[in-house]
N, C-alpha and C positions, 0 to 999 in steps of 0.2 A: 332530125326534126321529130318530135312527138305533138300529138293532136287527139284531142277527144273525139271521140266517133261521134257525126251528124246524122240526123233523121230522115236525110234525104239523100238518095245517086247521087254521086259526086259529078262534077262537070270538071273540072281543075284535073292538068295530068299530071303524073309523076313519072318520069323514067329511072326504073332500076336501073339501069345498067350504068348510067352517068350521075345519079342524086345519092345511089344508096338505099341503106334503111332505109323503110321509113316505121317508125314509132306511133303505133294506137293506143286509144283506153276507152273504156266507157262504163257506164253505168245506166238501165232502162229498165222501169217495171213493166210497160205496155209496147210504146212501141220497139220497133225493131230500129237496130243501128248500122250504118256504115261509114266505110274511111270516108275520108274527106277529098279522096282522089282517085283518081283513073290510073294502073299502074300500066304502064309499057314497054318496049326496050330489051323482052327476054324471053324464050322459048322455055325456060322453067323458075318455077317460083319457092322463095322458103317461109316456111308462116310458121310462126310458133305463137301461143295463146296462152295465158292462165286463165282458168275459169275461178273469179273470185269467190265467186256463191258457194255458201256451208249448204244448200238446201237443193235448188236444179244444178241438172247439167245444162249447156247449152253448145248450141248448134251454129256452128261457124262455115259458111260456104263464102267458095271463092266463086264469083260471078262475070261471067264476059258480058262486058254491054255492048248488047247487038240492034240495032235500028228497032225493032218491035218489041220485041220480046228476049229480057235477058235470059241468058242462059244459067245453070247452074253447072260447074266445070269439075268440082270438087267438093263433099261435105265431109267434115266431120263433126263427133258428140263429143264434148270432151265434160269428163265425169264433174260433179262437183269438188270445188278443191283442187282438181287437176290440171296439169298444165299436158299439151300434146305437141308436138314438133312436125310438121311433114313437108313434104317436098313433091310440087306438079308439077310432070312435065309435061310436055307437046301443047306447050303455048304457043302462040304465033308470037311473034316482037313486034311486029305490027298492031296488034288488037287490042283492044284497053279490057283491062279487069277490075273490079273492087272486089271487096270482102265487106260481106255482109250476117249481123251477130241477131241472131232472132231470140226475142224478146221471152219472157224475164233475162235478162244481163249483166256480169259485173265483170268485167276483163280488161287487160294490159295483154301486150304481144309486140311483135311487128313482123313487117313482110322484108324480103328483101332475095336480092339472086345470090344463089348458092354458092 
């Protein structure tokens, strides 16, 4: 499945471990974007990213959502023009994550267990 990144926490889960990929994109001059889902089902995650933009870099964190206050789990910058690759582990498979692209943005990627 591929989806354009929403402007809002996603509510909707996904579980890696039984769905797969799953496939992002988006594009935002202001605000900040995220997946469209909660991913679950896996103690480590793989995120690959291209940073569309000729002109920022932008900053991609994976985020656990926690009853108050999300957390931030993981960040990276990834240069303009550049695409980065990485891999979090000491997830819980219980816990739900998104990924969230802060603003200016223009990217394709997806998430998915290693």
């Amino acid at each position: 499945m591929s989806a354009y990144a929403g402007t809002y926490v996603p509510t909707s889960t996904w579980n890696l471990s039984t769905a797969g990929q799953y496939n992002f994109y988006g594009k935002a001059s202001v605000s900040n974007l995220f997946t469209n889902y909660l991913f679950t089902g896996v103690s480590s995650a793989r995120i690959s990213c291209v940073n569309r933009s000729t002109t920022t870099s932008l900053k991609v964190r994976l985020m656990r959502d926690d009853p108050f206050v999300d957390t931030s789990v993981s960040t990276v910058t990834i240069p303009k023009n550049g695409t980065t690759t990485w891999t979090v582990t000491g997830l819980s498979s219980t816990r739900k994550y998104y990924v969230k692209f802060e603003a200016p943005c223009d990217f394709t990627g997806y998430i998915r267990k290693p």
